[in-house]
Residue, then its C-alpha position, 0 to 999 in steps of 0.5 A: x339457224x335462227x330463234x325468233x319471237x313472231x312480234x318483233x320479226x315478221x320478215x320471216x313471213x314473208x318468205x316463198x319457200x318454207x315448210x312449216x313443222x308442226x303438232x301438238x305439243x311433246x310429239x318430238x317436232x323439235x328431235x324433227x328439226x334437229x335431225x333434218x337441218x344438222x342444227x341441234x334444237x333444245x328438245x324436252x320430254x315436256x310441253x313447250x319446249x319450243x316457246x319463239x319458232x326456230x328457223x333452219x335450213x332444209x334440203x329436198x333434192x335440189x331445192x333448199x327450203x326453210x323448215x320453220x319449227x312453229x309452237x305446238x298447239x292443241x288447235x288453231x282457235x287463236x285461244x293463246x299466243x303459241x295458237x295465234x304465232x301458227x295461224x300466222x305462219x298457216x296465212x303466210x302462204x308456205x309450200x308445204x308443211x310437215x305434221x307430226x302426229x302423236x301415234x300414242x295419242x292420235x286422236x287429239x293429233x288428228x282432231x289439230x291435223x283436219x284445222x291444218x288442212x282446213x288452209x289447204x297447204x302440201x302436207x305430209x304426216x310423221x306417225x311419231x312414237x310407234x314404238x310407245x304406241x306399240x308398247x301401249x297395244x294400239x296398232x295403227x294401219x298408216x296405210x289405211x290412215x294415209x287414204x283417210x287423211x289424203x296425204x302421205x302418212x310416213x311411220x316414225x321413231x324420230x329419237x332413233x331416226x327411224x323414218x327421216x328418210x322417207x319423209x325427205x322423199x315424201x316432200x320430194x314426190x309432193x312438192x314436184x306434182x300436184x297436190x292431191x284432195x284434202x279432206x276439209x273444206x276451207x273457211x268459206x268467209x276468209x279462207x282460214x285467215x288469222x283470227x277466224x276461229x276455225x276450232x270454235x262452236x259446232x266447227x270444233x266438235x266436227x272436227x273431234x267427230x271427224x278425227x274419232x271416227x278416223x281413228x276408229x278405222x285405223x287404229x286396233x287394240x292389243x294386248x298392252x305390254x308395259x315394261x317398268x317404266x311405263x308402271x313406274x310413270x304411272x306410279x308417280x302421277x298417283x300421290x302414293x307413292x308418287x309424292x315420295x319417289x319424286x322427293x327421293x328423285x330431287x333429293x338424290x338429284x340435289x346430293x348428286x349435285x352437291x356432293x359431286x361439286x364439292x368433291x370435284x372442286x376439292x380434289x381436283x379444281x383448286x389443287x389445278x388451280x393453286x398448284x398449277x395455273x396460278x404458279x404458271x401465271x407467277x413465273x410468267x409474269x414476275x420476270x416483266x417487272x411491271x408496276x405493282x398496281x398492274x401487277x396486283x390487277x393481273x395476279x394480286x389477291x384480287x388478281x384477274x388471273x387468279x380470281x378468273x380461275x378460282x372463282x369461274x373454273x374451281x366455284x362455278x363450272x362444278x356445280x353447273x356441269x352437274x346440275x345440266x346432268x341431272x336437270x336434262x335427265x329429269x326433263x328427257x326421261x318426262x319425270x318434270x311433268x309427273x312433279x308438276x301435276x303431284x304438286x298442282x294442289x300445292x302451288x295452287x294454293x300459291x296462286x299459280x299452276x303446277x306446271x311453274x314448278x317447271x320453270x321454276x327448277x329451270x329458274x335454278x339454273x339460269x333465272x333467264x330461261x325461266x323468265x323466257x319459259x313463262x310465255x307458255x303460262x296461261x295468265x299473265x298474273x301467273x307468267x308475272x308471279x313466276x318471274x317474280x318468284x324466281x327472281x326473289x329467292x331462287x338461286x341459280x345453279x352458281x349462285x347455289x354452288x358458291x353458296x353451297x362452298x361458303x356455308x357447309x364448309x363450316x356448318x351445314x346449319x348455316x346451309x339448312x338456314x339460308x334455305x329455309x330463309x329462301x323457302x318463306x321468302x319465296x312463299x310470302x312473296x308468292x302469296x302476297x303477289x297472288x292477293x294483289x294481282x288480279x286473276x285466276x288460277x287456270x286449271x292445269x292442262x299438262x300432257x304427261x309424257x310416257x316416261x322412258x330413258x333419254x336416247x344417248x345422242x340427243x341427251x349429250x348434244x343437249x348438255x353440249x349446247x347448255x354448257x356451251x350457252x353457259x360458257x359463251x354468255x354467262x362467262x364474259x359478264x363473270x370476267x367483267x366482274x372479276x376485272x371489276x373486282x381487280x381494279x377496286x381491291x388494287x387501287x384502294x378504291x374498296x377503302x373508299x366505297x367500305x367507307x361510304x357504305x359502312x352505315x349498310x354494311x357494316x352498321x346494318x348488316x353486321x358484316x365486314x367493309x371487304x363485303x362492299x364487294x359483293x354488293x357491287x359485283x352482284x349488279x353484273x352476276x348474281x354468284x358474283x355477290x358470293x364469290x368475295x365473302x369466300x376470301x373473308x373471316x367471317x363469323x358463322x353470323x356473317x356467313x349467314x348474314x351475306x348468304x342471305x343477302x346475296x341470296x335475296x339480292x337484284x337480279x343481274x343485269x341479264x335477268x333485268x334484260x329479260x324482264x324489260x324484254x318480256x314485259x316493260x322496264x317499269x317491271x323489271x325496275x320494280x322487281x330490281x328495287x324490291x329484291x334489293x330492299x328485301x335482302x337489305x330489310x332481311x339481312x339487318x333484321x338476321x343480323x340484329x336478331x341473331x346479335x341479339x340471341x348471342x348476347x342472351x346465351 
C-alpha cells in the first residue's frame, strides 16, 4: 500500500490494471479499501478523510489489480483540487471502477455516478448504508436501480462487511465479458478528457434531472424509525441544545484525558520507571566502569536512558493514548462535524469556516496531520490561516500533556492561565491574518454524518495505526532530543550556552540558564521545550513564564517540513520566526509584568 499526492507522482497513472474506488465524500469508500486489500486505511465519519489517494493490492479471481482510493467528490467539474485528481485518473484509461453510493442520500450519489459513466469505463455500484437508509424509512428496489443504471448495483453495510463478497464477484463477471450499455453519452469534443467541465451549465442540471427522476422509480418511503442517536444527531445541529451538549462532550473528552494521563503517570508510569527501568539500567551499567562523562551521557541526570523513559514513556504516551481514544471516538461517531456547523458563525468571524475547527482539534494531536488536512479548504487564505493557527497557540497533544504535568502540579491557575494566554494569541493571530490576507470566506458546505457508535474493529485498528505512527515517527526525533540533551548537560557545554544566552533568558525572560535547554531542544519536538523545565525549581512565575513560551514557541522541525512541503520554504521560514519572536516578545512582556505586580503587593 502506497499514499500519494496526484502532483508529484504521475506514474501511477500509467498503470494498465487498476480499478478506481469512488463517491462522494463520507460514504465509506475508505472502510472499502481497507477490507478488499487487507491494508488498513484511516477512515472517518467525516468528509475528507482521503485527502492524497491511497493505492493497494486488489485480487479478482486470478488476476491481481491495483484498487486506487480517489478523493470523494460532489462532481467532476474540475471545481477543486480533490475533482480535478479524479478526473485525472477517470482519463488515465482503468479497467473498471467501483462506485459507492450513499443509500441515505441517492440522489446526490446518482447525480456524481451518471459524471463517472459519462467516460464510459466497467463499473460496479456499492449501495452503501442500507441500513441507516432503512433507519430513515427509505426503501431502495437495487434490482430496479441495477436496470436504470445498466451496471451491476451490489446492497452494502461495508463497516459490518456485508456485501464484499458479491462485489468481488461482480468484478469478476464484468471484467471477463463485456461490458454492458451505460447510460450517458460521452463528451462528444474530447470524450470526458481533464478539464472538460462535463457538470457545468444545462449539462449539470441534466444530470440532477436524470438522477431525481431514477430515484423516484427506485426509492419508496416508509415510516422512519429513528432510534436515539438519530435524535441526539439532530439535537446537536441545532444551537440548543446543541451548543451545550458539544461543550459537555469536549469538556468530559478533555477531563478524561487530563485526569486519566495524570493518573496513569502517577500511579503506574514513574513508580515503572523510578523504581523499575532505571534501577535495572544502574545495576547493569555500574559493573562496566566506564568513564564518568559516558556514564553520565547513558544513566546521569540527564542520562538517555533515564531521560528516554521519564520523559517518552511516563510524560508522553499517557496523554497521547488517550487522546487517540477520545479524538477517534468524537470522529467515527460523526460528533466533529456536528461541532463544526454549531460553530460556523463563530470561526467566520475569524475568517475562516467552520469546518477548520476540525483540523484544528486534529492540530491538538500532531501539528502535521493538520497541516496535510487543510488540502480540503476551499481557499487558499483559509488553508494559509489554518496552518498558521495551528502552528501559534495549538499544542500537540504532548506538548499538552507536559504541560498539563508542569503547572496543575502546582496550581491549576497557572494551567487556566497559560490557556487563556493561548486562546488570544490564537484569536489575535486569527484576526490579523484574516485583515492582511486577501480572500473570502466561503460558505460552509459540510455533509453531516448520521451520528452512530463507531463499529469495534474498525475503531481499534484506527487507534493501532495512529499510536503506531506515533511511536515510529514521533519517538526517534524525541530520542534524538534526549541524546542531544544528554551530551550538553554531561559535558558542560549547558554552562556555556546559559551564558551566551542569559541576556534572553535569563534577563528577558526571568527564567533559570538550565532553561537554555528547553529552547534548544524544541527546535527537534515541541514538548521537548517542555520536558527540561520539569527538572527545574521554578517559581510559580517561571513556571508560567516557560509555558508560555514553550507554548508560543517554533514549530518542530516535522511542522517546518510540512509546511515547506504544502506550501513554500519562505512560508514555512515566516511561520518558524514569528512564532519565535511572539513566545520571546510574550514571554518577557509576563515576565516583566508579572515582577511588576508582585512587588506592588
Amino acid at each position: 500500500m502506497k499514499c500519494h499526492i496526484i502532483a508529484e507522482d504521475s506514474k501511477i497513472l500509467a498503470k494498465e490494471k487498476k480499478i478506481l474506488l469512488m463517491g462522494p465524500p463520507n460514504v465509506g469508500k475508505s472502510v472499502f479499501f481497507s477490507a478488499l486489500t487487507n491494508v488498513h486505511v484511516i477512515s472517518s465519519n467525516y468528509p475528507g478523510t482521503t485527502v492524497s489517494y491511497m493505492e493497494g493490492s486488489y485480487r479478482v479471481g486470478d488476476t491481481q489489480y491495483t484498487l486506487i482510493d480517489v478523493p470523494g467528490t460532489y462532481s467532476l467539474a474540475a471545481t477543486s483540487v480533490a475533482e480535478e485528481v479524479a478526473i485525472r485518473f477517470m482519463c488515465s484509461n482503468p479497467v473498471a471502477v467501483l462506485f459507492v453510493l450513499n443509500a441515505a442520500d441517492l440522489e446526490g450519489s446518482i447525480k456524481l455516478a451518471l459524471e463517472v459513466m459519462e467516460y464510459d469505463v466497467p463499473i460496479v455500484f456499492a449501495l452503501n448504508l442500507m441500513d441507516v437508509a432503512e433507519r430513515k424509512g427509505l426503501k431502495i428496489n437495487d434490482r430496479l436501480l441495477e436496470q436504470e443504471l445498466g451496471a451491476p448495483v451490489i446492497p452494502t453495510v461495508a463497516v459490518k462487511g456485508q456485501g464484499l463478497d458479491q462485489i468481488t464477484r461482480a468484478f469478476e463477471r464484468i471484467l471477463t465479458a463485456k461490458h454492458p450499455a451505460i447510460a450517458g453519452t460521452p463528451c462528444s469534443s474530447c470524450a470526458g478528457c481533464a478539464g472538460c467541465g462535463l457538470a457545468k451549465g444545462n449539462r449539470g442540471l441534466g444530470y440532477w434531472e436524470r438522477a431525481r427522476e431514477i430515484v423516484q422509480k427506485t426509492v419508496s418511503r416508509t415510516d422512519a424509525k429513528p432510534n436515539f442517536l438519530d435524535r441526539l444527531g439532530d439535537a446537536l445541529l441545532r444551537p440548543w441544545p446543541g451548543l451545550p451538549l458539544a461543550l459537555l462532550i469536549l469538556l468530559v473528552s478533555l477531563g478524561i484525558v487530563v485526569g486519566g494521563g495524570k493518573a496513569l503517570r502517577a500511579a503506574i508510569l514513574l513508580p515503572l520507571v523510578n523504581q523499575g527501568i532505571v534501577p535495572f539500567f544502574e545495576r547493569l551499567i555500574m559493573p562496566l566502569n566506564l568513564h564518568p562523562v559516558l556514564h553520565n551521557i547513558l544513566i546521569g541526570n540527564y542520562g538517555v536512558l533515564r531521560i528516554s523513559f521519564e520523559w517518552i514513556l511516563a510524560l508522553v504516551m499517557p496523554y497521547v493514548i488517550l487522546f487517540q481514544i477520545q479524538f477517534a471516538f468524537l470522529e467515527d461517531s460523526g460528533v466533529l462535524p456536528r461541532i463544526a456547523v454549531l460553530f460556523d458563525n463563530i470561526m467566520r468571524k475569524l475568517g475562516v469556516q467552520g469546518g477548520s475547527l476540525i483540523h484544528i482539534f486534529l492540530g491538538f494531536g500532531c501539528a502535521v496531520p493538520a497541516i496535510i488536512g487543510t488540502r480540503s479548504a476551499t481557499t487558499q487564505k483559509e488553508r494559509l490561516m489554518v496552518t498558521a493557527m495551528v502552528c501559534f497557540a495549538v499544542p500537540c497533544i504532548s506538548q499538552t500533556g507536559a504541560l498539563i504535568t508542569l503547572l496543575s502540579a502546582y496550581s491549576i491557575w497557572l494551567l487556566l492561565a497559560t490557556v487563556l494566554t493561548g486562546f488570544v494569541i490564537f484569536v489575535t493571530v486569527a484576526m490579523i491574518l484574516g485583515k492582511v490576507l486577501k480572500g473570502k470566506v466561503d460558505p460552509l458546505i459540510l455533509e453531516v454524518p448520521n451520528l452512530l457508535i463507531p463499529e469495534p474493529k474498525a475503531y481499534f485498528k484506527k487507534l493501532k495505526v495512529r499510536i503506531t505512527q506515533f511511536i515510529v515517527e514521533a519517538e526517534g526525533p524525541m530520542l534524538i532530543a534526549v541524546f542531544i540533551a544528554a551530551i550538553i548537560a554531561e559535558t558542560g557545554l549547558l554552562v556555556g550556552l546559559g551564558e551566551l544566552l542569559k541576556p534572553v533568558v535569563s534577563g528577558w525572560l526571568g527564567l533559570p540558564e538550565g532553561a537554555v535547554m528547553s529552547l534548544i531542544l524544541g527546535i527537534i519536538r515541541r514538548e521537548m521545550s517542555v520536558a527540561p523545565l520539569l527538572g527545574l525549581n521554578l517559581t510559580p512565575l517561571q513556571m508560567y513564564v516557560g509555558a508560555v513560551v514553550s507554548l508560543l514557541y517554533l514549530p518542530c522541525l516535522s511542522v517546518f517540513g510540512i509546511i515547506a512541503k504544502e506550501f513554500n520554504a519562505r512560508t514555512a521560514v515566516t511561520i518558524t520566526v514569528s512564532t519565535t519572536l511572539t513566545a520571546l516578545l510574550v514571554g518577557g512582556i509576563m515576565n516583566h509584568l508579572g515582577s511588576f505586580v508582585q512587588n506592588i503587593f
